[in-house]
N, C-alpha and C positions, 0 to 999 in steps of 0.2 A: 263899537259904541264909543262915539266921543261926546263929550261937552266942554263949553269953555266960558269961564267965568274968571271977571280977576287978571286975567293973561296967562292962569293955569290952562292946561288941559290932563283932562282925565277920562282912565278908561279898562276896562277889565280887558284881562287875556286869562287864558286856559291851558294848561301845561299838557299838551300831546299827549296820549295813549293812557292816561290817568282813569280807572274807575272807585271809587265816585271821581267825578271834577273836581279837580285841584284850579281855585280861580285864584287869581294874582290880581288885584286893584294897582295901576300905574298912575302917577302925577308925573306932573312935566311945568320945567315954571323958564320963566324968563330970566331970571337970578337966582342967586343963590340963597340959601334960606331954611331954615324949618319948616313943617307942617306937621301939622296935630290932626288927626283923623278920631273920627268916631265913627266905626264901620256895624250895621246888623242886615244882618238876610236872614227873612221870613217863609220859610215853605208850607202850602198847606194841602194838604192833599189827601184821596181815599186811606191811606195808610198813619193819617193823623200829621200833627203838626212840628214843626222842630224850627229855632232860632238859634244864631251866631250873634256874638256880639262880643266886639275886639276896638280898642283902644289905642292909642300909641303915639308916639314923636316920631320922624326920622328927618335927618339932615337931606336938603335937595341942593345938586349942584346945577348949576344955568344950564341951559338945555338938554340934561340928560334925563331922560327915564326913571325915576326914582319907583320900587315896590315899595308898597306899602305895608302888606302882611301878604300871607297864605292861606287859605282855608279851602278843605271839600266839603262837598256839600252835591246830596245827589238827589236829582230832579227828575221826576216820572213825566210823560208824555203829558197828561192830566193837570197835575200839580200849578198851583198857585204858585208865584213863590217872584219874590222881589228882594234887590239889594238896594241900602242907601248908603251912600261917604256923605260925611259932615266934615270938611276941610276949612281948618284954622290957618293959615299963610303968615308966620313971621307974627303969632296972636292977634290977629285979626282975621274976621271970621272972613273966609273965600268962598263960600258956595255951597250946596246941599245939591250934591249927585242920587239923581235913582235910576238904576237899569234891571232890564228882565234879566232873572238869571238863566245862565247858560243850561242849556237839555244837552243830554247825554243822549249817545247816536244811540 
């Protein structure tokens, strides 16, 4: 899952063999810079509800991969359940990501 806004791109990965899922949010920019995220994922499902909601700065260098944060979070076959990144670039606002969250095999 990508999107591109700004000349960022962004996109979750999922750290192998992990239960629950361990997902990683990556930014990628054209320069070098800051970025401020506002990250929440929403699950809703037969077993009731649960939210994430995580904050933060991190330095990006010009085309590398920058993580963002880490967080698990485990998703039933059923389950509702959505993430959004809110991406500030250098304090200006760069973009509002939503992707479905990753299922667990």
């Amino acid at each position: 899952m990508m999107a591109m806004d700004t000349g960022l791109q962004v996109w979750l990965d999922t750290v192998p063999g992990t239960r629950p899922s361990v997902i990683v949010p990556y930014v990628r920019s054209p320069e070098n810079g800051t970025v401020r995220y506002q990250l929440s994922a929403v699950r809703q499902g037969r077993s009731g509800s649960s939210s994430i909601k995580q904050s933060g700065t991190v330095p990006m260098q010009a085309d590398r991969p920058t993580a963002l944060t880490r967080f698990s979070l485990s998703v039933g076959s059923q389950d509702q359940c959505r993430i959004e990144l809110i991406l500030f670039a250098n304090g200006h606002p760069a973009g509002t990501y939503t992707f479905a969250c990753p299922r667990n095999p």
